[in-house]
Each structure stands twice: as structure tokens, then as C-alpha cells.
N, C-alpha and C positions, 0 to 999 in steps of 0.2 A: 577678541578685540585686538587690532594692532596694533603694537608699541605709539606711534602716532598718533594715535588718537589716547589710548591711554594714559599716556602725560597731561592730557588736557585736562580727562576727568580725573584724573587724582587731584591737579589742580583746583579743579574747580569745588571739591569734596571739601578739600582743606577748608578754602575759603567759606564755604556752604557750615562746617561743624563750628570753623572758630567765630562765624556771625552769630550760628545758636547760641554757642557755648555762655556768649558773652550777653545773651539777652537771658540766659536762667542763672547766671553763677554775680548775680546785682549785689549778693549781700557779701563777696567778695574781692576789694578793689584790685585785689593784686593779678588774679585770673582773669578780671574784665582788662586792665590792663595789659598784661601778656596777650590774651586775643587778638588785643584791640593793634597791638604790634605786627600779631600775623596777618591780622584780616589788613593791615597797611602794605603790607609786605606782599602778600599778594595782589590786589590792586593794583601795584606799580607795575605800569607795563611797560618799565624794563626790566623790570625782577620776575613779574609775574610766571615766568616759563623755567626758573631757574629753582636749583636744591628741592625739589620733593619729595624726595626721600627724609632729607633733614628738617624740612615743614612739618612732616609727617610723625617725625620722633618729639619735635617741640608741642605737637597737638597732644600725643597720648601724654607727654607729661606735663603738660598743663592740666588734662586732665585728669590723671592718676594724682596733683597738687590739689585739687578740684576736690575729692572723694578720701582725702589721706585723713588718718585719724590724728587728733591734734598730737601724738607722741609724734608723727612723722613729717608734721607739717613742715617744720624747718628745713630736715633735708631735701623733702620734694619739692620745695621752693626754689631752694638753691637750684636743683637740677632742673626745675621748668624755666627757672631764668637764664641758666646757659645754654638750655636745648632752641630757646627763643633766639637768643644771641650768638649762636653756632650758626641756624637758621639764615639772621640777617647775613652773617659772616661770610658765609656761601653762596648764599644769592650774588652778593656784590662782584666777589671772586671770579663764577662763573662770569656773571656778565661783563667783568675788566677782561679776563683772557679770551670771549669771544670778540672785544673792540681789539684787543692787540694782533690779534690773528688776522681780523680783518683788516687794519691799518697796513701790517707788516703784507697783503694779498694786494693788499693798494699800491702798495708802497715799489714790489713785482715790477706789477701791471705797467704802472709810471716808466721805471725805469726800459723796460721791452721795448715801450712804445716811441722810446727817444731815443734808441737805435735804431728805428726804423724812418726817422728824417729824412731829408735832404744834408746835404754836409754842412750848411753856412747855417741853416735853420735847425737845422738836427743840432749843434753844437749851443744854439742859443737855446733853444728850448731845453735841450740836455742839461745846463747849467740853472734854468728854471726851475726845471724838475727835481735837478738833484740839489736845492735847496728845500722845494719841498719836499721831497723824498728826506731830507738830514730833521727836518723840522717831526715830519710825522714817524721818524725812529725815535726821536728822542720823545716821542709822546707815547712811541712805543714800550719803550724804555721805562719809563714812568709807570705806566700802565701797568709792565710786568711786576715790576718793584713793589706797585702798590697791593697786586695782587698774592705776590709771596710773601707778601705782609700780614693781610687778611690769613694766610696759609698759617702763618705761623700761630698768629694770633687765635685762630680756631683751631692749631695742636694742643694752645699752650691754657685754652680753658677745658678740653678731651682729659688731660691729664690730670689737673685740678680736680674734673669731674671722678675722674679715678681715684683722686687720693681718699676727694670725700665719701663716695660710695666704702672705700677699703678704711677710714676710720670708722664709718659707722659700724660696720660688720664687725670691727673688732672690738667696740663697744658693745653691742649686743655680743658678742660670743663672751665677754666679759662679765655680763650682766647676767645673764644665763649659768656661768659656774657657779655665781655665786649664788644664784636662785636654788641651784641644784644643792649646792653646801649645805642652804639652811634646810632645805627639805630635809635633806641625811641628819641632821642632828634632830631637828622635830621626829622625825621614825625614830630613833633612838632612842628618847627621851620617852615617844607614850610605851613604845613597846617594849622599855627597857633591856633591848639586846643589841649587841651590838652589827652593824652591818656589815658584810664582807669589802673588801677592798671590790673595787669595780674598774674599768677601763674602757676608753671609748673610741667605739670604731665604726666605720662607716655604717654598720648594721646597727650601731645604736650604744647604750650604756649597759656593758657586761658584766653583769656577776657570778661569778662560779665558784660553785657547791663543791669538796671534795664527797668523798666514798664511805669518808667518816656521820654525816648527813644519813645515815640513812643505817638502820639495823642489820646487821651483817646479817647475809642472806636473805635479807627481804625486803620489801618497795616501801615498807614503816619508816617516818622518821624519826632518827633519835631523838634525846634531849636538845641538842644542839642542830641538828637539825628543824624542830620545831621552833626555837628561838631565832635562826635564821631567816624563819618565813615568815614571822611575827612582826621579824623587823621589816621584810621588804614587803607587807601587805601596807603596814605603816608607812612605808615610802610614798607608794603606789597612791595610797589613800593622799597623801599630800601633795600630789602631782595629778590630779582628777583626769588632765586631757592624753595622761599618758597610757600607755596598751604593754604587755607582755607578751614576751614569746617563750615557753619554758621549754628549752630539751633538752633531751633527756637521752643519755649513754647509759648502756648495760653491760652487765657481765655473764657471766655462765649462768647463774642461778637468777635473775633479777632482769626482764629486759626494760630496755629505756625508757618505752613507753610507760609503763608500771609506775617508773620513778618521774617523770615531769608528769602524767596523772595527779602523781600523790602533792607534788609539788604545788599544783594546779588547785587541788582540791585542799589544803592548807591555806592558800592565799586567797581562795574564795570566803575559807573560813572566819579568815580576817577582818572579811569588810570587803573586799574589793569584788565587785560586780566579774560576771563569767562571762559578758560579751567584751570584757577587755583584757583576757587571757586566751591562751593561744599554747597547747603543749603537743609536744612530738616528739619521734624517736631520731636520734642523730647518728647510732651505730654502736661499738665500743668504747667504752670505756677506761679511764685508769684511776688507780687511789685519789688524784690531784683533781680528776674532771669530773662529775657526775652528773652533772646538771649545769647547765647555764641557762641565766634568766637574762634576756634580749629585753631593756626596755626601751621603745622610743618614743621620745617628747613631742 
């Protein structure tokens, strides 16, 4: 399909979802509303050929606002009403800087054509012209002004939209430690042991097992070994959606597999289901490393 033609039908798409949209989302005024913005917005045919791209972002969050669960209603509100308002923001814009373009091509034209007079006529019309020609710069003018206006004014809700998407996330990532705190002290509390420090990296929440964990010279866990796995089947069990990855470093006598095996089959013991563990060999080992348990949420 050629770019030409392709503008028309995304156009016409737009128009086409946000008419549906707004005859099955009745039992919500705020999305009928917002639609009922773009399907205006399109319609106008002098907008109608302008920002598709940005109709296009105000549709999907309108409807991702549409399908949100009521925890995220509000912010996808906010954001379906500025992607709406971005939307207008743009259309307007484009279509100020294609009138200024064209004014200022008129504007050319004008002036060319009143050098091309007679002298006595040429001068009089010249004088014509170049008041029209002052009249439609200054509309030009206008035009631009109003358009870096719009410009700005659709920066300066981009950024907003930024600020709020970046509270939210830090909300949730806030919400989530502390979800995770209290999981740690619930494992603690039934399995009465305590859990190892952990850290978190892009692979997920790390726990590591020293060399001590495990029976000198063999893939058996100690006492404290066993109390370790006790606590993080307890974890695991308090966090239902989360999976393990256990691996496992060896030594001379011991390979790694043996030991996230053993690991593996400890936290099965516990309670925690075997389609959400995961053990493997990772290489050598040292007294500090023996095991690490990968978990991610």
C-alpha cells in the first residue's frame, strides 16, 4: 500500500474503532467522551488528515483506560486524557504550520508578480501588494506563534505524562518491597529459621548458600543447610506466582549439579510444587558460593 493512500486508511480506522468504541464502552462516560473527542477530531476536515500517528496513541489508551483494572483506573485516565489532548494539540499545529506555509508561498508569489509590472502600474500595485503581502506576514506570524504554542503546550503535557508514569513505577516498586518484607518475615516465622540475606538483580531475588550448607564431602544438607531451605520453601510458598532457579557450584568431591538437585529436592519437600523449580550446574565453586536460589516474581 503507498504511503498515500495509507494516511487515509489509518485515518479512517481511527475514526471507524473510536465510533465502535464509544457505542459498547455506554456504561463508561469518561471513554464515551474521550471517543466522542476523537471521532470530532476526525470529522473536521481540516484536522481530519493531520497527527495519526498521535490519534493512534490517544485510541490505544483510551482503550487500554477502557479494560484497566480499577487499581489502574486513575492513571490510565489521566494518560487517555492527555494522549486525547496531545491528539487535538497536533492536529491544530499541523494544520497552523501548513496555513503559514502556504500564506508565506502566497505571500512569494505576490511579491514576484509586482516586479513584473509596468513601472507607473508596477509601483502602484507593488504598494498594494506589499500591504497585503505586510497584512498576511503578520497573519503569518500569528500563525507561527500560535503554532509553537500548541508545540509547547504538547511538550509540556509529554512530560507530565512522564512524571506520572515515573511516580507510578516508583510506587509500585515501593509497594512490592514491602510486599516482599512481609513475605520474609511470614517464611521466618512458620519455618522458624532464619532467611539468608538476598539481593536483587536483573536475573531476579538472589540467595546464596555458602559450602557450610552442605556435609563436607557430600551433596547432604547440613543442619543449617536444611533450616535454610525450610525457610525459602516458606518464602516461595508465600509468594504462589513466583519460580526458582537453583544452581548449583561444585568442588572436587561434590558436583553442582548434586548440590541444587539436593537443594531442589529439599524445597520440594517443603511444600513447593516441582513445576516451579528449576536446578542446574553453574561450574566451581568457593566456601562463600554453593548454591544460589534465582527467584523471580
Amino acid at each position: 500500500m503507498s504511503a498515500r493512500r495509507f494516511v487515509p486508511f489509518v485515518l479512517g480506522l481511527i475514526l471507524a474503532v473510536a465510533t465502535a468504541m464509544s457505542a459498547f464502552a455506554a456504561d463508561n462516560p469518561v471513554v464515551v467522551q474521550l471517543n466522542q473527542r476523537l471521532v470530532r477530531l476526525q470529522s473536521d476536515p481540516a484536522l481530519a488528515e493531520f497527527a495519526a500517528y498521535e490519534k493512534l496513541q490517544a485510541q490505544h489508551a483510551v482503550a487500554a483506560f477502557d479494560k484497566a483494572r480499577r487499581s489502574q483506573r486513575e492513571t490510565l485516565q489521566y494518560v487517555a486524557e492527555r494522549r486525547v489532548e496531545i491528539a487535538e494539540i497536533a492536529a491544530r499545529t499541523q494544520s497552523a504550520r501548513r496555513e503559514a506555509d502556504r500564506l508565506d508561498r502566497t505571500r512569494s508569489e505576490l511579491l514576484v508578480e509586482a516586479s513584473r509590472r509596468e513601472a507607473e502600474r508596477a509601483r502602484r500595485e507593488a504598494e498594494r501588494l506589499r500591504v497585503q503581502a505586510q497584512i498576511q506576514a503578520e497573519e503569518a506570524d500569528r500563525l507561527r506563534l500560535a503554532a509553537e504554542a500548541e508545540a509547547l503546550a504538547r511538550q509540556e503535557a509529554e512530560t507530565t505524562l512522564d512524571t506520572v508514569a515515573g511516580q507510578q513505577a516508583s510506587r509500585l516498586s515501593t509497594a512490592r518491597q514491602r510486599e516482599l518484607k512481609l513475605a520474609r518475615e511470614e517464611a521466618e516465622l512458620v519455618s522458624g529459621a532464619k532467611l539468608p540475606a538476598s539481593k536483587f538483580e536483573s536475573r531476579g531475588e538472589v540467595f546464596t548458600l555458602g559450602a557450610d550448607a552442605f556435609a563436607s564431602g557430600s551433596a547432604k544438607l547440613s543442619g543449617g543447610g536444611s533450616s535454610t531451605a525450610s525457610a525459602l520453601a516458606a518464602y516461595l510458598q508465600a509468594n504462589p506466582k513466583a519460580r526458582a532457579r537453583i544452581e548449583g557450584y561444585g568442588d572436587k568431591q561434590t558436583p553442582g549439579q548434586r548440590r541444587a538437585d539436593a537443594v531442589r529436592d529439599a524445597l520440594t519437600a517443603g511444600g513447593v510444587q516441582r513445576n516451579r523449580l528449576q536446578s542446574t550446574a553453574k561450574g566451581a565453586g568457593t566456601k562463600a558460593r554453593a548454591i544460589e536460589v534465582v527467584i523471580t516474581h
